[in-house]
N, C-alpha and C positions, 0 to 999 in steps of 0.2 A: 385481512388488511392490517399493516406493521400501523399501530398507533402511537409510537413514540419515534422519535427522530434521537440520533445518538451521536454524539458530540467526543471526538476523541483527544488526547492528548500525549503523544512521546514524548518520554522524559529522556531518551537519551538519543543520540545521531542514529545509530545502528538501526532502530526501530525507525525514528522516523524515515531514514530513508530508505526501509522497508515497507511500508506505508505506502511512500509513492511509488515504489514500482509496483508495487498491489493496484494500486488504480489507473497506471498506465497501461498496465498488463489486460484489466479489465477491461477500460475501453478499448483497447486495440482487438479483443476478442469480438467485442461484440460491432468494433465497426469494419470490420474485415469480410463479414460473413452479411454484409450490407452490398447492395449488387451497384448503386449509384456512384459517379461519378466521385462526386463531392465524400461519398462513405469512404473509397480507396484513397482518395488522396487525404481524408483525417485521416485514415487508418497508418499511413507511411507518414505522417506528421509526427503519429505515437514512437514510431521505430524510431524517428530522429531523435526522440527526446530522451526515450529507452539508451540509446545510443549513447547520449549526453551524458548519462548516471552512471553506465557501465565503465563512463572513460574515466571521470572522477574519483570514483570508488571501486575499491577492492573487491566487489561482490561474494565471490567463492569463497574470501578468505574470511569476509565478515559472517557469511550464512554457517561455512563450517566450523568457527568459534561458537555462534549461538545454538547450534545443532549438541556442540561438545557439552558446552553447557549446560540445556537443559538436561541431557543422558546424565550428567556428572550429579545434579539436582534432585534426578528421578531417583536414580542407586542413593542416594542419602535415605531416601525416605524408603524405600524400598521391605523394610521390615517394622515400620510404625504400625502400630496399632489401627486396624480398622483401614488400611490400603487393598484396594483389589490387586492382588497380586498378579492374576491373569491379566485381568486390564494394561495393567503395569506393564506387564512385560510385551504384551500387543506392542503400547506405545515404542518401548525400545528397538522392537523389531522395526516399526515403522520407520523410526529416528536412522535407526543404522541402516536400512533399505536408501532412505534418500541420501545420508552421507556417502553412502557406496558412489552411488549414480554423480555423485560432485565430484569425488574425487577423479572420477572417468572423465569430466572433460578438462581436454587438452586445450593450448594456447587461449588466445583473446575471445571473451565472449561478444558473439558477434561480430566478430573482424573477419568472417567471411562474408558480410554483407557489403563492407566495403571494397571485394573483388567485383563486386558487380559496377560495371560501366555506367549503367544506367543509374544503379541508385548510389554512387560518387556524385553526378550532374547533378540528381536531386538534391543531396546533404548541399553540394558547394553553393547552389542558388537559394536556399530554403531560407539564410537569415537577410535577404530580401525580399520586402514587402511584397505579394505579387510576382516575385522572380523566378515561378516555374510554370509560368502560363504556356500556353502553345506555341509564341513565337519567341519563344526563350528555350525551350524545353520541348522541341519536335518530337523527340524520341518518347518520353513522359506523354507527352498528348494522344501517341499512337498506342503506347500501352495501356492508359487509362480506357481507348477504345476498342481493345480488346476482348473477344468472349472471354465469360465468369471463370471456365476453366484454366484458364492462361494465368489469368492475375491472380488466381486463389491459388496454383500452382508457384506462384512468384513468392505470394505471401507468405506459404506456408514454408519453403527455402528460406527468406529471409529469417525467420520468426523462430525458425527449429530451433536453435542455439538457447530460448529461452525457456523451454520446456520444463525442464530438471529447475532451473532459477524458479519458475514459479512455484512452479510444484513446493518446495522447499520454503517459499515464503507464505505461501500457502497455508502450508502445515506450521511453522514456527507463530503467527500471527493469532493463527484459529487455537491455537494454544494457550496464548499467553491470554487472549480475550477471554479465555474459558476458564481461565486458572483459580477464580475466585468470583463469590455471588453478591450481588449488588446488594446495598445495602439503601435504605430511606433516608431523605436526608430534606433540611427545610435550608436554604438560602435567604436570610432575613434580609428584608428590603433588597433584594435579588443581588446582596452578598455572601460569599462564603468560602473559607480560606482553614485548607485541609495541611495540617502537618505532617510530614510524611518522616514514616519510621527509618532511621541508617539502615540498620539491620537487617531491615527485609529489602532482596531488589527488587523493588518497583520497577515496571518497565513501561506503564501507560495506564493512564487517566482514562474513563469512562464514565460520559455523562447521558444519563437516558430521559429525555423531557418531553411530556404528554404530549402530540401537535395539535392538542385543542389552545395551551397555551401559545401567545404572542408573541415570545420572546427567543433570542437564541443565546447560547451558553460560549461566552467568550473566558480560555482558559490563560492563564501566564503561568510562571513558575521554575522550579528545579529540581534536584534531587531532594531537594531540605522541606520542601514548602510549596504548595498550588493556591493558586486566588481563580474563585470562579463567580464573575458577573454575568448578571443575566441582563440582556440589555434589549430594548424596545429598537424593532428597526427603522431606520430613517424613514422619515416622511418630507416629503418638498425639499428631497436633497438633503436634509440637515443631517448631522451624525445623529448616529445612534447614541440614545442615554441608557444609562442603567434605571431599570426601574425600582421602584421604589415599595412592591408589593410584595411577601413573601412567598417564595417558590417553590413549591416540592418537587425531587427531583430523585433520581437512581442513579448513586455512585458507586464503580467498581473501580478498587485498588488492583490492578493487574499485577501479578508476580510472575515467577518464572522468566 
């Protein structure tokens, strides 16, 4: 049983908004493979939203710059003293395996989802409350009542397109979290305000706090500087304060 609760912070867009497709990706997996009614229809809530991020952002172009990047990273260090050179070179085979498989897809990710008739109806009623119930959305009610084979065959159509995406954030993510070992640290009167070095890139804040402690780890900041309070959770509605007792805590400077 995981006894600490960990608290994260992107210091740049790219990451952050690799973060959230990391947890829409996740719930979608795990509510997909849910046989209830209510599970399919979150699970197509997730594609919408999935949907939302893909339209916004560049995806392919942002995953294959941070892809480049770490290889470009790795080959620096590549002959320093005391590198696993095999290791090493696992990782690049792995990095250039997933670049491969990016570069192979062709036009809009996911814009064959929106050839489907059915799930056009769903996107166009979906930013109405309640706007895809049964007498709104006949066709949605009828698939929702569908055997498991049918919708998991739908799902999984829908859904291909993100495979390679995840896979790739996947990897870049479990990376960058890995990059570097946590260090002990005390937050007096549950303040604590970390200068971050130019010269190394930082890519994301890690905070690891006992869950015997009360408290949750509220981060702000930028590339220059992090401030981290540890704040008591509302009680009777009130806001949360920061408390006032000193915290220990596990911080990792992520790089890479």
């Amino acid at each position: 049983m995981n006894n600490t609760i960990t608290y994260e912070f992107p210091l740049n867009e790219r990451i952050r908004v690799f973060i959230r497709l990391e947890q829409l990706f996740k719930q979608f997996f795990l509510l997909s493979v849910g046989e209830s009614v209510a599970e399919k229809r979150a699970a197509i809530t997730v594609i919408l939203d999935l949907m939302i991020l893909f339209k916004r952002n560049d995806l392919k172009s942002e995953l294959l710059k941070e892809l480049d990047r770490q290889a470009s990273n790795l080959n620096k260090i590549a002959n320093n003293k005391g590198v696993d050179r095999d290791r090493l070179q696992e990782i690049l085979a792995q990095l250039a395996k997933i670049n491969e498989k990016l570069y192979a897809i062709t036009g809009k990710i996911g814009g064959h989802i929106l050839q489907s008739h059915l799930f056009q109806s769903i996107a166009q009623r979906s930013s109405i409350p309640g706007g895809t119930y049964s007498f709104d959305l006949p066709e949605y009610h009828h698939w929702l009542e569908q055997d498991e084979s049918i919708r998991m065959k739908d799902l999984l159509h829908w859904s291909s397109s993100f495979t390679d995406i995840y896979a790739a954030i996947e990897f870049i993510l479990d990376f960058i979290r890995n990059s570097r070992s946590a260090s002990n640290e005390i937050a007096k009167a549950g303040f604590f305000q970390l200068p971050l070095d130019q010269s190394q890139a930082f890519q994301l804040i890690k905070i690891d706090l006992d869950t015997s402690l009360p408290y949750f780890a509220e981060i702000s900041g930028g590339k220059h500087r992090c401030t981290i309070r540890f704040m008591e959770p509302s009680i009777d509605d009130r806001r949360p304060i920061q408390t006032v007792n000193d915290i220990p805590f596990k911080l990792t400077c992520c790089l890479f």
